[in-house]
DSSP file (Angstrom, degrees, kcal/mol; ACC not computed):
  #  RESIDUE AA STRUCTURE BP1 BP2  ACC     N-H-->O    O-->H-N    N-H-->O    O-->H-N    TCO  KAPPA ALPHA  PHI   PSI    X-CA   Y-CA   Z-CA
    1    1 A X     >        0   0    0      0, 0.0     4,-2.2     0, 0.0     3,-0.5   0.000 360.0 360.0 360.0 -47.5    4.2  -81.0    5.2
    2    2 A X  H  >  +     0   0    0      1,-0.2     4,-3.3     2,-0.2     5,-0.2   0.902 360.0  48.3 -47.4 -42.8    6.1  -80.7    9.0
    3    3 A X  H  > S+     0   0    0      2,-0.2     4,-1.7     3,-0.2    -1,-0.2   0.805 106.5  51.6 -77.1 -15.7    9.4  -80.3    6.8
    4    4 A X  H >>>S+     0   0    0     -3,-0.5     4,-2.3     2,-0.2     3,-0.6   0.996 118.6  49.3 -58.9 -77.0    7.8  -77.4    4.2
    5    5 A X  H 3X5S+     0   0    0     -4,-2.2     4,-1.8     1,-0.3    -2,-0.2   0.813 112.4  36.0 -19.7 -63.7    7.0  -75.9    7.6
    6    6 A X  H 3X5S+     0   0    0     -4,-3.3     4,-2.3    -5,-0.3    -1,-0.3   0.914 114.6  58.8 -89.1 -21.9    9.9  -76.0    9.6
    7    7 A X  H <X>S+     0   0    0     -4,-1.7     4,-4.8    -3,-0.6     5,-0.6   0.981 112.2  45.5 -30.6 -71.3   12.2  -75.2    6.3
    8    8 A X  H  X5S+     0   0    0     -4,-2.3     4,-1.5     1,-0.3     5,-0.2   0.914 111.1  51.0 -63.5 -33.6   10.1  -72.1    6.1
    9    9 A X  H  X<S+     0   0    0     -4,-1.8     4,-1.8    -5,-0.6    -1,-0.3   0.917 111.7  45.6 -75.9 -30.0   10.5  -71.4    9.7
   10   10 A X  H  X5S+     0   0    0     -4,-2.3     4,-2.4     2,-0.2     5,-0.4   0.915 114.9  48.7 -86.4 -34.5   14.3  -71.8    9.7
   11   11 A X  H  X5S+     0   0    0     -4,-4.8     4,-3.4    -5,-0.3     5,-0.3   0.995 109.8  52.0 -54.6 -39.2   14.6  -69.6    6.6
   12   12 A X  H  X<S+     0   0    0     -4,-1.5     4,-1.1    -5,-0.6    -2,-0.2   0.922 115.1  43.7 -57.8 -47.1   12.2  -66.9    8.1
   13   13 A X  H >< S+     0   0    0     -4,-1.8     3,-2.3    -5,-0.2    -1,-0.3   0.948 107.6  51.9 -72.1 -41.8   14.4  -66.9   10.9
   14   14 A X  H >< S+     0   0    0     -4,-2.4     3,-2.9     1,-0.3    -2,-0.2   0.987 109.3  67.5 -43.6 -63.4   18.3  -66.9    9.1
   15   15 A X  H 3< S+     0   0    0     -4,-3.4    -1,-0.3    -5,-0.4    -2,-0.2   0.761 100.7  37.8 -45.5 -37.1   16.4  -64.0    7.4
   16   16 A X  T << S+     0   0    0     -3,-2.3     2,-0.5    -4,-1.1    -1,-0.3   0.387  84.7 113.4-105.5  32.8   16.2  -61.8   10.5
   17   17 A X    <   -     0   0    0     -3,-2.9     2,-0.5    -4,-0.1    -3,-0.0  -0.847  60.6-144.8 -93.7 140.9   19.4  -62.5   11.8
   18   18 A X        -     0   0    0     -2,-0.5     2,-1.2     2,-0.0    -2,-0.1  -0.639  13.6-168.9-106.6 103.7   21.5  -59.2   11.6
   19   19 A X        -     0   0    0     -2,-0.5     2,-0.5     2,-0.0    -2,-0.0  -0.647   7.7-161.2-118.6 137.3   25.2  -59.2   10.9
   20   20 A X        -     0   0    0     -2,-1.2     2,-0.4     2,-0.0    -2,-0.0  -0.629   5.6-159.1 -88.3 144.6   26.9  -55.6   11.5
   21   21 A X        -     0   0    0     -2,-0.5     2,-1.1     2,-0.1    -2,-0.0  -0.991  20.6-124.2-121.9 144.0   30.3  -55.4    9.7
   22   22 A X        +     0   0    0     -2,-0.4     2,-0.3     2,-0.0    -2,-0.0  -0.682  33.8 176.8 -84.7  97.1   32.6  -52.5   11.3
   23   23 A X        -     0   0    0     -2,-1.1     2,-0.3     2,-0.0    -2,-0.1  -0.898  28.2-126.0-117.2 115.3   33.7  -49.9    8.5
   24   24 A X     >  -     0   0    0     -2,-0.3     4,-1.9     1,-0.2     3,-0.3  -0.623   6.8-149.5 -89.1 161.7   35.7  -47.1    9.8
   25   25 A X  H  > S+     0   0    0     -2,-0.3     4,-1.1     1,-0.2    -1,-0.2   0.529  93.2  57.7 -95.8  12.2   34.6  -44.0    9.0
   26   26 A X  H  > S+     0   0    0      2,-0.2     4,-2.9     3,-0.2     5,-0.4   0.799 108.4  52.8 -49.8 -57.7   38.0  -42.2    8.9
   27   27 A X  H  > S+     0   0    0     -3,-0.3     4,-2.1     3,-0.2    -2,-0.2   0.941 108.2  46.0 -26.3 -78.0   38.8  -44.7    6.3
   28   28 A X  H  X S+     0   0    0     -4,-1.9     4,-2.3     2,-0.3    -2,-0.2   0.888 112.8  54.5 -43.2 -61.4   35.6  -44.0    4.1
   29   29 A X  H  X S+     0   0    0     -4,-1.1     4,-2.5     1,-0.4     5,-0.3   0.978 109.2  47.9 -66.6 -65.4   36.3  -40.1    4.5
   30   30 A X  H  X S+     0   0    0     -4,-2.9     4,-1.4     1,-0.3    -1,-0.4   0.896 111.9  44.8 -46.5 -38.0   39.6  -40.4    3.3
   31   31 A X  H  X S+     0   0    0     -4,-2.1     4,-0.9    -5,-0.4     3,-0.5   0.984 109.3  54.7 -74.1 -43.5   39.0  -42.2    0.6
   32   32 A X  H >X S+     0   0    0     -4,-2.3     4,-2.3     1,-0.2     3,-0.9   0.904 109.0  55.0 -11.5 -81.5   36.0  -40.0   -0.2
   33   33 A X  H 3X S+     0   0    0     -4,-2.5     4,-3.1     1,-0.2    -1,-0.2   0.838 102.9  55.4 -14.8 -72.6   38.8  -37.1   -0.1
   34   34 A X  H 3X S+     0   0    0     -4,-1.4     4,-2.7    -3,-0.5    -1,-0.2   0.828 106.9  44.7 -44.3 -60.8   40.9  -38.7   -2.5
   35   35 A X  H <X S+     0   0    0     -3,-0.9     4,-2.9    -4,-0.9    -1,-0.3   0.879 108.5  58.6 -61.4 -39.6   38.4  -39.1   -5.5
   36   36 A X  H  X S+     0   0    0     -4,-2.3     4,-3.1     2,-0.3    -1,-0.2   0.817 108.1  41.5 -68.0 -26.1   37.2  -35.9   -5.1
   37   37 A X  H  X S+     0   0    0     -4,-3.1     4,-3.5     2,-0.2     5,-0.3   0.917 113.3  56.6 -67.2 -41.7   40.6  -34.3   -5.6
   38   38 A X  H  X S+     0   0    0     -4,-2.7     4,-0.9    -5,-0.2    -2,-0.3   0.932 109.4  47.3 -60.5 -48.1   41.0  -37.0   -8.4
   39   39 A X  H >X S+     0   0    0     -4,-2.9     3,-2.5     2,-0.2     4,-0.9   0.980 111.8  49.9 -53.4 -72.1   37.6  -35.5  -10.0
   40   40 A X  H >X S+     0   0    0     -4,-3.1     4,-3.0     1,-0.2     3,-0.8   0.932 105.3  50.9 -51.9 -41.2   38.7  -31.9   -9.7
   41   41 A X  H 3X S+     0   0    0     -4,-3.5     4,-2.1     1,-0.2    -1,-0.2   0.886 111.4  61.2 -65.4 -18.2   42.3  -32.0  -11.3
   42   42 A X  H << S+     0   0    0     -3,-2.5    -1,-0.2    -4,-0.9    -2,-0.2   0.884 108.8  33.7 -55.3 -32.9   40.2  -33.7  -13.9
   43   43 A X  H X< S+     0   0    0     -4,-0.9     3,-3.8    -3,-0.8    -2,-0.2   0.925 114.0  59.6 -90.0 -73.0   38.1  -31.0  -14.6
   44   44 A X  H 3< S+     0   0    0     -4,-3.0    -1,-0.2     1,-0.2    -2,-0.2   0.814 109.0  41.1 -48.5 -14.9   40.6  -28.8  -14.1
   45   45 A X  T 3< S+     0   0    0     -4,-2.1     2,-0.6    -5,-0.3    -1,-0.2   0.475  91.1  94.8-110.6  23.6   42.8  -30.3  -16.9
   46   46 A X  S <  S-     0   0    0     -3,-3.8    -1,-0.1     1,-0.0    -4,-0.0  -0.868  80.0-129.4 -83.0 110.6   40.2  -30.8  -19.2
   47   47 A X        -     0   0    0     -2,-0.6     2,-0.9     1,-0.1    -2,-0.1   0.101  17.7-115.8 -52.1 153.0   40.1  -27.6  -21.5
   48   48 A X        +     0   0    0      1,-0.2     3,-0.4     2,-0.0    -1,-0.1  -0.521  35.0 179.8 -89.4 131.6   37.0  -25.9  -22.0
   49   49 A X        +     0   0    0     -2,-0.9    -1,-0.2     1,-0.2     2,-0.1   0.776  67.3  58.4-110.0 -12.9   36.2  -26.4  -26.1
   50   50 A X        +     0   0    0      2,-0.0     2,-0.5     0, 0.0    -1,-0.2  -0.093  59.7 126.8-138.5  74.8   32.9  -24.4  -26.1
   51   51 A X              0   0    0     -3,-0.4    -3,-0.0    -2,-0.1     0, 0.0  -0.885 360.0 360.0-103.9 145.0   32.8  -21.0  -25.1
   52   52 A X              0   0    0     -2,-0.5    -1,-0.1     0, 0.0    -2,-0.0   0.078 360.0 360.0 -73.4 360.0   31.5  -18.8  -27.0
């Protein structure tokens, strides 16, 4: 029963331990950038097939 306990106490604790990972956000924006241009030249070089 002491080891169900303290098992359950060391998960509960690993659980609130926090790890931050550093992402910059220049990075992220550029890449961001990038797809969104890749999405518009899509659109733009799709033809439009149903206009009326």
């Amino acid at each position: 029963m002491k080891n169900l306990i303290a098992a359950t106490l060391g998960l509960s604790l690993a659980a609130c331990v926090t790890i931050n990972i550093y992402f910059p956000a220049a990075a992220a924006e550029k890449a961001a950038d990038q797809i969104i241009d890749k999405v518009l030249q899509i659109q733009k070089a799709a033809p439009d097939k149903e206009k009326p």
